[in-house]
N, C-alpha and C positions, 0 to 999 in steps of 0.2 A: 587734165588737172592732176598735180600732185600734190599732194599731205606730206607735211613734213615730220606733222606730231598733235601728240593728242592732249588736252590737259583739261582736267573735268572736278565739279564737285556734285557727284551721285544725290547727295542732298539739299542742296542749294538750286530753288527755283520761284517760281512768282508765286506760288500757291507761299510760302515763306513769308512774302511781303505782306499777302494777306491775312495770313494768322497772325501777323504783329498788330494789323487793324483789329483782327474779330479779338485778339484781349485784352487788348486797351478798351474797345466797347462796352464790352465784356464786363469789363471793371465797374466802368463809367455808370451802367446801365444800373449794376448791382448795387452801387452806392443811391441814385439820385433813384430807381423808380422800383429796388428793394426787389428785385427779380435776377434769379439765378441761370442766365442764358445757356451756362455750361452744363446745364444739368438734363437740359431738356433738349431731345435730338431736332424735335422741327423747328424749334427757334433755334439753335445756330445753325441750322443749314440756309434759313432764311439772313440771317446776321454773316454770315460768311458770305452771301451773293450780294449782299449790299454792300458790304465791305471790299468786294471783287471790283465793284463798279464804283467807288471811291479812290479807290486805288487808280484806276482810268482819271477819272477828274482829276485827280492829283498831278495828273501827267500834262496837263494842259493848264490847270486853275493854281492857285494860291491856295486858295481851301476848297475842301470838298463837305459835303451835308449827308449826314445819315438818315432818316426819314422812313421810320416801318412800322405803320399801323397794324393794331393790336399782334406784336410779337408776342406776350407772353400773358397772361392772365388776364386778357381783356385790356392790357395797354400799349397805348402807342406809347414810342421810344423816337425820340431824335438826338441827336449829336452833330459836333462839326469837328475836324480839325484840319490843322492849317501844314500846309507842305512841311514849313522845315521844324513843325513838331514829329511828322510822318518821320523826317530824315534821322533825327537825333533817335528814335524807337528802333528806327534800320540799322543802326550805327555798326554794329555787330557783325550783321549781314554783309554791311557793304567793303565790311575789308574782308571779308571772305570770296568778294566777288574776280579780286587781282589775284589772289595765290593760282588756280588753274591755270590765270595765263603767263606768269611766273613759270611755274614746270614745262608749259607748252613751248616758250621762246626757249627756257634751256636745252631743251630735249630738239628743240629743231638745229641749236649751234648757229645761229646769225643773232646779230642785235639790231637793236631799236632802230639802228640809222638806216638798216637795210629795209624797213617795211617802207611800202610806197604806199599800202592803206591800209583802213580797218574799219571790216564793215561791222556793222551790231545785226540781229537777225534773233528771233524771238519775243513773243508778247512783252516777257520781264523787261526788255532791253530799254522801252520805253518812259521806264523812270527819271526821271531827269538826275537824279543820285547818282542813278550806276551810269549813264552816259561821263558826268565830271569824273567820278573815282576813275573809269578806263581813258580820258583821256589823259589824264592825269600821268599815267602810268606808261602810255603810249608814248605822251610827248605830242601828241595832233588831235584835231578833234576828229571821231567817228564815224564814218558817212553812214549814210542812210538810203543808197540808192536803190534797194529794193523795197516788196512789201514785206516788213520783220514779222509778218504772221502765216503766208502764204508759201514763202521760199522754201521753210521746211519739208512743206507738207509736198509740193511740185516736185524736188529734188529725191524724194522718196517714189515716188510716182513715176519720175524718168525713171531711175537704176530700176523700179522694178518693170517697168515696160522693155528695159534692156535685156534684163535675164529673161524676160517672157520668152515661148517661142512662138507666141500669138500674135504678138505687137514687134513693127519694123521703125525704128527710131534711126536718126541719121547718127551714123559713129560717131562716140565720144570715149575716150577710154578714162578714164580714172585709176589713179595708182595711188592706194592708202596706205598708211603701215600700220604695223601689228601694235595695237595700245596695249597689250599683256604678253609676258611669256606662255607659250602653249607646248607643252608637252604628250607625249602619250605611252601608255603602260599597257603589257599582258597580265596573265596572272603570276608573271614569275619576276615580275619588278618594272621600272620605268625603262624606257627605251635609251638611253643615253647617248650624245653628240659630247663627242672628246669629253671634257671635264663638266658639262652642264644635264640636266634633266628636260632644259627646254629646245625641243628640234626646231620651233620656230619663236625666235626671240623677238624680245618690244625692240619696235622702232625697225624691222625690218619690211621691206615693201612687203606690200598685201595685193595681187596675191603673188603667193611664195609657192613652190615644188621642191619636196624630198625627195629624195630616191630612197628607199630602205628596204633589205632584204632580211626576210625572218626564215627561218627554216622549220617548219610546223607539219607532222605526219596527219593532222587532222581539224576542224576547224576550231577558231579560237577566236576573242573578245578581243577587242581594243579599245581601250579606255583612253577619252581626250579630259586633260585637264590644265588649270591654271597654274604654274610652275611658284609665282612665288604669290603669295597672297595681300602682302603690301604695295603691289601693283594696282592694288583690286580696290573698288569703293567697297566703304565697312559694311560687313555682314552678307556679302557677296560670297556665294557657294566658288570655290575653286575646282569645283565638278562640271565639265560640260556637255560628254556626253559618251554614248556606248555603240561601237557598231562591231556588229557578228558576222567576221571572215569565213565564210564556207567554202568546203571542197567545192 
């Protein structure tokens, strides 16, 4: 299998959809039965898991019902909403859901007519929202021929039974590329490749080999880091990591 490219929004995920539910409830709850759910930690964790499994209903129903006995001072609280008030509350969310695969298609250089599919894979994926906005965008509809909750977690599971040297998997190889520039530093400045700081550049196959020769009378640090930081989801350390070259 090869990767062509990578395009991500670090903050956009299902937990998303359901904070759009718990404050709309939220709201709702505070108006008609005069209780502040926000304030109190065990009624919204309770109001977030009903609003988790609303969010489910939503994906298969027209409405879904909120129903949670004695939330908050001794009272029961119900609600309902209906799919495409759910949509229009998303509205935000759901054009943020096409920009990643926007940088993804540019960053890979082929266009729309070249894809032959597109699978969805992840809980969120099951909204009927973000199914239309990606078809949308695709030009076809999305299949679905795996399990979109299972496939992640299995796929993680092969590559690490691959690098095990416990576990004998039948070869498969995999060739990623690099979704950040990676650079690396001494104490007397960064290592530099002709005119850049990054020895191993985005979008180059993963994995990659340097050769580089240092000339050091004694041991020394080697610092990996994130070359440019706009590469990076916000708030993301461009620090990776440290390792100590000894004689």
């Amino acid at each position: 299998m090869k990767v062509l490219s990578h395009g991500f929004d670090a903050d956009l995920g299902g937990r998303d959809f359901d904070e759009v539910l718990f404050e709309h409830f939220a709201e709702e709850f505070r108006d008609r039965y005069k209780i502040d759910v926000v304030g109190n930690g065990k009624a919204s964790m309770r109001l977030r898991a009903a609003c988790e499994k609303a969010k489910k209903v939503l994906s298969a129903n027209a409405e879904a019902v909120v129903n949670i006995e004695c939330l908050m001072e001794e009272k029961d609280v119900r609600g309902m909403i209906r799919r495409e008030d759910f949509e229009k509350l998303c509205a935000e969310l759901l054009q943020r859901v096409v920009e990643p695969c926007k940088k993804a298609m540019a960053d890979a250089g082929i266009g729309l007519d070249k894809l032959q599919s597109v699978e969805l894979v992840g809980s969120g994926s099951r909204v009927p929202a973000i199914a239309r906005v990606l078809a949308r965008f695709f030009r076809r509809e999305p299949s679905r021929t795996i399990n979109v909750s299972e496939c992640v977690a299995r796929g993680c599971a092969l590559q690490c039974a691959m690098l095990s040297p416990t576990f004998r998997v039948r070869e498969y190889e995999v060739q990623d590329v690099i979704p950040a520039s990676i650079g690396f530093c001494t104490n007397e400045g960064p290592i530099s490749a002709l005119t850049s700081n990054a020895l191993f550049r985005r979008g180059q196959p993963l994995p990659s080999v340097k050769i580089i020769t240092l000339h050091r009378n004694s041991g020394f640090t080697l610092d990996a880091f994130y070359v440019d930081e706009n590469e990076l989801p916000p708030g993301t350390s461009t620090q990776i990591g440290s390792f100590e070259v000894c004689n």
